[in-house]
N, CA, C and O atoms as a DFTB+ gen file, in Angstrom:
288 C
 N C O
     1  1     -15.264     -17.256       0.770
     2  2     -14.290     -16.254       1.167
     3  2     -14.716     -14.905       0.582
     4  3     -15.335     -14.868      -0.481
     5  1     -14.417     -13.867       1.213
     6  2     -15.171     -12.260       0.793
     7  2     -13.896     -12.085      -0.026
     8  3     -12.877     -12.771       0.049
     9  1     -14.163     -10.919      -0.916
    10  2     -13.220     -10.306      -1.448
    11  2     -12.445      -9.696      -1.788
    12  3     -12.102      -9.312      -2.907
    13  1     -11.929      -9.482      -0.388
    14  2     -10.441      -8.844      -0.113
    15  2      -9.629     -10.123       0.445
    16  3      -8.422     -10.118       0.200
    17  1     -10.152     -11.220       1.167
    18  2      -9.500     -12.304       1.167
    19  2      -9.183     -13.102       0.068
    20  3      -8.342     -14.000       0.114
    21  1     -10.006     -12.720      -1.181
    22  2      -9.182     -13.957      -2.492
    23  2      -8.435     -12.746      -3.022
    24  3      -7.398     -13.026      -3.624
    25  1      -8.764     -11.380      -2.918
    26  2      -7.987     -10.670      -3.645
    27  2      -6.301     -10.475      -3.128
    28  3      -5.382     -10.084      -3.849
    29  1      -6.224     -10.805      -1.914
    30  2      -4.659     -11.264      -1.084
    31  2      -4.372     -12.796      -1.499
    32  3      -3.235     -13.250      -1.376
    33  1      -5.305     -13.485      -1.934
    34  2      -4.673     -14.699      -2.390
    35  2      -4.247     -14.254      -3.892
    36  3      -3.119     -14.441      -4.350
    37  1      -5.043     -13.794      -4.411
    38  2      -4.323     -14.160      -5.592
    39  2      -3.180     -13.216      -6.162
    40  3      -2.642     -13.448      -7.244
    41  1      -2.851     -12.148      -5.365
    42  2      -1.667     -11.373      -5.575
    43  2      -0.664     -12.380      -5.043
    44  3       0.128     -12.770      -5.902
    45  1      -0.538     -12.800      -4.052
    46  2       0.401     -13.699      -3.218
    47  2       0.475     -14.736      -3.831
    48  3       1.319     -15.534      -3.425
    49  1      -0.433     -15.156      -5.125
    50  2      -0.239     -16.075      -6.082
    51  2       0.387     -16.014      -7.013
    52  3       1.141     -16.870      -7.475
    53  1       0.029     -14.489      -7.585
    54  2       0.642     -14.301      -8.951
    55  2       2.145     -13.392      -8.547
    56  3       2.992     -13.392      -9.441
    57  1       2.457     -12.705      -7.371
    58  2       3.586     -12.091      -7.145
    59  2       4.188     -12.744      -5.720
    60  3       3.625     -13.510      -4.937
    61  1       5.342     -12.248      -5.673
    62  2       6.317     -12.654      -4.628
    63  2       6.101     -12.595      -2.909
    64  3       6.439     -13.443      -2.084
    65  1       5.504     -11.449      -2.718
    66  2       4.705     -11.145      -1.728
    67  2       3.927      -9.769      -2.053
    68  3       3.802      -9.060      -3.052
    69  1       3.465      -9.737      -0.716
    70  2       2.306      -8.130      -0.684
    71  2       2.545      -7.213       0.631
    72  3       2.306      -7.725       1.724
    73  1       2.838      -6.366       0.590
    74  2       3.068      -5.080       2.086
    75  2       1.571      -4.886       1.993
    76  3       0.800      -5.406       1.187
    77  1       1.352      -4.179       2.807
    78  2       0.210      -3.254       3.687
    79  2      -0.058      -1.849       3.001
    80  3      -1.114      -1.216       3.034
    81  1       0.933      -1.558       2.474
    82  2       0.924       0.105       1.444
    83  2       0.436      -0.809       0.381
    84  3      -0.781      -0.873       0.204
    85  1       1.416      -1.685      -0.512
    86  2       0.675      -2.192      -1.631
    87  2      -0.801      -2.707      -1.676
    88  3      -1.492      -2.487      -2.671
    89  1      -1.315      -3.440      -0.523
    90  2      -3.026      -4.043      -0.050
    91  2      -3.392      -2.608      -0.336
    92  3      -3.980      -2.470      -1.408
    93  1      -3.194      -1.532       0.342
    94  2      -4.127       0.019       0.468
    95  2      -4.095       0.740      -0.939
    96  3      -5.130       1.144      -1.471
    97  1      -2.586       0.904      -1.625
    98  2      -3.283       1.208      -3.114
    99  2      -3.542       0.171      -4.140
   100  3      -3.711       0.742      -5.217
   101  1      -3.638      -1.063      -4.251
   102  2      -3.750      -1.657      -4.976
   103  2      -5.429      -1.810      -4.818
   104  3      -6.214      -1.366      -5.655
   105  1      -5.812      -2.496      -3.634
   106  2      -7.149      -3.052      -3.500
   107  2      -8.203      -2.476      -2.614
   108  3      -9.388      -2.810      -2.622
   109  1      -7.532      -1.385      -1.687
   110  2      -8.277      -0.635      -0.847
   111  2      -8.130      -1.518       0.693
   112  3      -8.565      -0.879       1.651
   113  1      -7.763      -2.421       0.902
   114  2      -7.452      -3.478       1.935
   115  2      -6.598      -2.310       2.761
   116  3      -5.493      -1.943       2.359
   117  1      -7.193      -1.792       3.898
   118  2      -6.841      -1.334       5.255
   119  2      -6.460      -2.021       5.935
   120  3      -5.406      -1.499       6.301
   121  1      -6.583      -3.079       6.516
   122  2      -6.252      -3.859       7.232
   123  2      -5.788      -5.290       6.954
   124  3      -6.159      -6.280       7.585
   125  1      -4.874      -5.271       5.863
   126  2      -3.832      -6.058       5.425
   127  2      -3.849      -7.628       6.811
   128  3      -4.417      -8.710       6.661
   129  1      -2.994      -7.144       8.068
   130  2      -2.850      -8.231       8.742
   131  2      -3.862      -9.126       9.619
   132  3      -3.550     -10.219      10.092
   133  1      -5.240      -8.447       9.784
   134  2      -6.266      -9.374      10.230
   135  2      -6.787     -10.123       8.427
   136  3      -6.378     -11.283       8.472
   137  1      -7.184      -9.986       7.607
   138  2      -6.711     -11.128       6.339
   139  2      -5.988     -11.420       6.823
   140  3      -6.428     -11.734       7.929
   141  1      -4.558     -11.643       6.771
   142  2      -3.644     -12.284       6.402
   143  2      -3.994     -13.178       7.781
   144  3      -4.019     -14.405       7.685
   145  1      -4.199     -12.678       8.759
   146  2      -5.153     -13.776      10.039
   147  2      -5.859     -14.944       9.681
   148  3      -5.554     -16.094       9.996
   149  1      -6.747     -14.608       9.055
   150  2      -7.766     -15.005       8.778
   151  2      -7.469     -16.311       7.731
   152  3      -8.003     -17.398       7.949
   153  1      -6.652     -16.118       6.688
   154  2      -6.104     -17.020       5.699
   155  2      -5.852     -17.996       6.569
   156  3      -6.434     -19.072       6.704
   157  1      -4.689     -17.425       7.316
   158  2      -3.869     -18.711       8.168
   159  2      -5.016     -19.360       9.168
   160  3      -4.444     -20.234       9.818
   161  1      -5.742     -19.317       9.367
   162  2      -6.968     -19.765      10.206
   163  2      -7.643     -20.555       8.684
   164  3      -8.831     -20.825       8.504
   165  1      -7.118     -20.671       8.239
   166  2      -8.204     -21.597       7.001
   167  2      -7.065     -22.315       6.338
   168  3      -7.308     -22.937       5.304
   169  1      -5.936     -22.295       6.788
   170  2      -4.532     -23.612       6.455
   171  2      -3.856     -23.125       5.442
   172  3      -3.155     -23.928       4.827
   173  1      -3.884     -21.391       4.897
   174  2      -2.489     -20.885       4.434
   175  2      -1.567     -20.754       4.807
   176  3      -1.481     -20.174       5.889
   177  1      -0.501     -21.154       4.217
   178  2       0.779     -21.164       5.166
   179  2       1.714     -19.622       4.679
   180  3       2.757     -19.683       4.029
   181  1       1.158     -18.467       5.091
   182  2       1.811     -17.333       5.092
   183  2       2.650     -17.181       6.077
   184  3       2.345     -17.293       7.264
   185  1       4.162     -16.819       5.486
   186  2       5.041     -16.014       6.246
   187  2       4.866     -14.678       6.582
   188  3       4.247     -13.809       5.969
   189  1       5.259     -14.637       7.247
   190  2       5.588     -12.652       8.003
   191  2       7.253     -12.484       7.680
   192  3       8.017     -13.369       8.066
   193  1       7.623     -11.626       7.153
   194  2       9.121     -11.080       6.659
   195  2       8.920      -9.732       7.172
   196  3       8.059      -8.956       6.759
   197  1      10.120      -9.399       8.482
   198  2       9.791      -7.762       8.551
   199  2      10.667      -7.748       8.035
   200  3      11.397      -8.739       8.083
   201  1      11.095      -6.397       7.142
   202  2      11.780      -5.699       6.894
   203  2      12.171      -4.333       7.285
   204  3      11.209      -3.566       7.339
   205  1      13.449      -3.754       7.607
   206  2      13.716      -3.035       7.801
   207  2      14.174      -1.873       7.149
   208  3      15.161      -2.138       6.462
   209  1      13.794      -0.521       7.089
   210  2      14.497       0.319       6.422
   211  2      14.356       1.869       6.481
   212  3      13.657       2.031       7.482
   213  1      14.546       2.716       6.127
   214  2      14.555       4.451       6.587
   215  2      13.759       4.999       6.207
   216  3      13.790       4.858       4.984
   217  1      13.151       5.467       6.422
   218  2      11.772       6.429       6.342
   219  2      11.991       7.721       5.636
   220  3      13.200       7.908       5.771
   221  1      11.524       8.666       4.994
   222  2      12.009       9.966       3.984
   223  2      12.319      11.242       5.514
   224  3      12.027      12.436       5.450
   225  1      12.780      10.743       6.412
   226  2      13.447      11.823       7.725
   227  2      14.572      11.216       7.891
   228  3      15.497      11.999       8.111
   229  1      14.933       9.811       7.865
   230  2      16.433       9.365       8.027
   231  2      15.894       8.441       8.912
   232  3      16.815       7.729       9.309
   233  1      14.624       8.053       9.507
   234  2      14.555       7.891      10.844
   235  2      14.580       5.920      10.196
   236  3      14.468       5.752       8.982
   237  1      14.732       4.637      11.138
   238  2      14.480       3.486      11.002
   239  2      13.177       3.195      11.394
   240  3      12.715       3.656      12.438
   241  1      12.316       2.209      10.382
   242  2      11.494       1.477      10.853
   243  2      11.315       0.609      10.173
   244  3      12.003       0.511       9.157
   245  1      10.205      -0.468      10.509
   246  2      10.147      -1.497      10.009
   247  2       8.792      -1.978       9.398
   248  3       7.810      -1.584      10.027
   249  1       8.598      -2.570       8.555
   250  2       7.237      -3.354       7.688
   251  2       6.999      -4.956       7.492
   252  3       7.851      -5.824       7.301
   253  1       5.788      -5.067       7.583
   254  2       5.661      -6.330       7.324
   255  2       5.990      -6.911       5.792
   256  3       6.391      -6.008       5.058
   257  1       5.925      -8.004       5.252
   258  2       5.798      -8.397       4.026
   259  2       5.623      -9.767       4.167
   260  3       6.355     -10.483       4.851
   261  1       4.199     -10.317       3.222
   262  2       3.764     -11.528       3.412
   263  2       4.172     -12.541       2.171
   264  3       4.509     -12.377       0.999
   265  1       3.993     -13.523       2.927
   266  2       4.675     -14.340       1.063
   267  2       3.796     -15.507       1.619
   268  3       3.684     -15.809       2.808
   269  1       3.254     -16.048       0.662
   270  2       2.610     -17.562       0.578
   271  2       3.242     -18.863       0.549
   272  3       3.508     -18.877      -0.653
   273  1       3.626     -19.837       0.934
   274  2       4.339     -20.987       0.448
   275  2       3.896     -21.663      -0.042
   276  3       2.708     -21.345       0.010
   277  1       4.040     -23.000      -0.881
   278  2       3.507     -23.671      -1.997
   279  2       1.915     -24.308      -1.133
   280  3       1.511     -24.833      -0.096
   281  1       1.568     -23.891      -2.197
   282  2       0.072     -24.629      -2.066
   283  2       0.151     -26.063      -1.931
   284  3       1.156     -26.430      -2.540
   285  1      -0.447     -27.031      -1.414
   286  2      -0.320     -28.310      -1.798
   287  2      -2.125     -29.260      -2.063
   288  3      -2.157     -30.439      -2.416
């Protein structure tokens, strides 16, 4: 596995989940949801959680947030 794919595992290991802003300043990971593809193509069982909420104009939108479920 390259290493932006263990580096999304092991945040999603050691924390609750990971957004797409957190992948970009944390690890430099641009493209957060092809990983998170890619995992699940190798038998991670990642959720997708959108969340919803207001943007600094008032305006609504929405984000992903990934969470891992138990390893087995």
């Amino acid at each position: 596995m390259r290493g932006s794919k263990v580096a999304i595992l092991e945040h999603l290991r050691k924390y609750p989940w990971l957004t797409s802003e957190e992948a970009f300043r944390k690890y430099g990971i641009t493209r957060l949801a092809a990983c998170i593809f890619d995992l699940r193509e190798k038998g991670y069982d990642i959720e997708t959680v959108m969340v919803e909420t207001e943007t600094r104009f008032g305006e609504s939108c929405r984000y992903a947030r990934y969470i891992l479920h138990e390893e087995n």
